[in-house]
N, C-alpha and C positions, 0 to 999 in steps of 0.2 A: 817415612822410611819403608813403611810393610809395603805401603802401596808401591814405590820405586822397585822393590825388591822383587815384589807375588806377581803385581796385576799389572804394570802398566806396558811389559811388552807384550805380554798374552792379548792386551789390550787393542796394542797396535795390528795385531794381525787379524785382530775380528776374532777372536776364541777367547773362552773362560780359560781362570787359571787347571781348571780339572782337561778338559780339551786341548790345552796345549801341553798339558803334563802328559796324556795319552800318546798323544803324535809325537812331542820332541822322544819320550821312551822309544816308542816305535823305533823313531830313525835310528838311538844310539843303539837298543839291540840289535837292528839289520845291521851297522855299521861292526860291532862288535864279533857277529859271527862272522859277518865278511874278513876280517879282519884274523879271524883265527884260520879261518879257512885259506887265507893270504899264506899266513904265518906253516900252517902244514904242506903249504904246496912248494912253499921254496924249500923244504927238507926234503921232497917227496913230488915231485914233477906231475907226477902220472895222478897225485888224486887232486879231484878239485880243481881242474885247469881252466873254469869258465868262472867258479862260482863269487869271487872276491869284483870280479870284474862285470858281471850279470849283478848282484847287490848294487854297486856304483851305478849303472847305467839306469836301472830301474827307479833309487835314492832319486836321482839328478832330475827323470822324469816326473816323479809323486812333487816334486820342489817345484818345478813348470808348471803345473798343473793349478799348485797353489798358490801360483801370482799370473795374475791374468797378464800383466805387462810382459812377463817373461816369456809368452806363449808366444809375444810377436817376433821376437829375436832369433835369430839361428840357432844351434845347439852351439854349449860353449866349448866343446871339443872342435868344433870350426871357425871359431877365433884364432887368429893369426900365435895371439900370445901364447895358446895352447899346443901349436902346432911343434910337436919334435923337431929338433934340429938332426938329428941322428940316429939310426937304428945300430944297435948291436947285434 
């Protein structure tokens, strides 16, 4: 059970359980201030207007980077299934 629980996905991506506790934190705090800085720009237009959306782009790149296979694929903003139907 510890091991299902601690090691065996840290496991699977080639990292210690301390290594992948570093980088999954990493990602959820980028995502977290993005995330507020989201949350202050829809009250507030003018501040913050790149910064929720520069965190994503960057997130999505450190993610390519750390699977060699994903490196070969297009970005997934150029997938069909990503693509807007609509602007507002």
């Amino acid at each position: 059970m510890f091991d299902r629980l601690f090691l065996s996905h840290p496991r699977s991506v080639g990292e210690t359980y301390s290594e992948h506790a570093a980088v999954a934190g990493k990602f959820g705090a980028t995502m977290v201030v993005g995330g507020v800085a989201c949350l202050i720009h829809a009250l507030f237009p003018a501040i913050f207007p790149r910064t929720a959306s520069d965190r994503v782009k960057r997130l999505y790149a450190q993610m390519v980077a750390r699977q060699p296979a994903m490196a070969q694929r297009r970005p997934a903003f150029q997938e069909p299934e990503w693509q807007i139907e609509y602007e507002i």
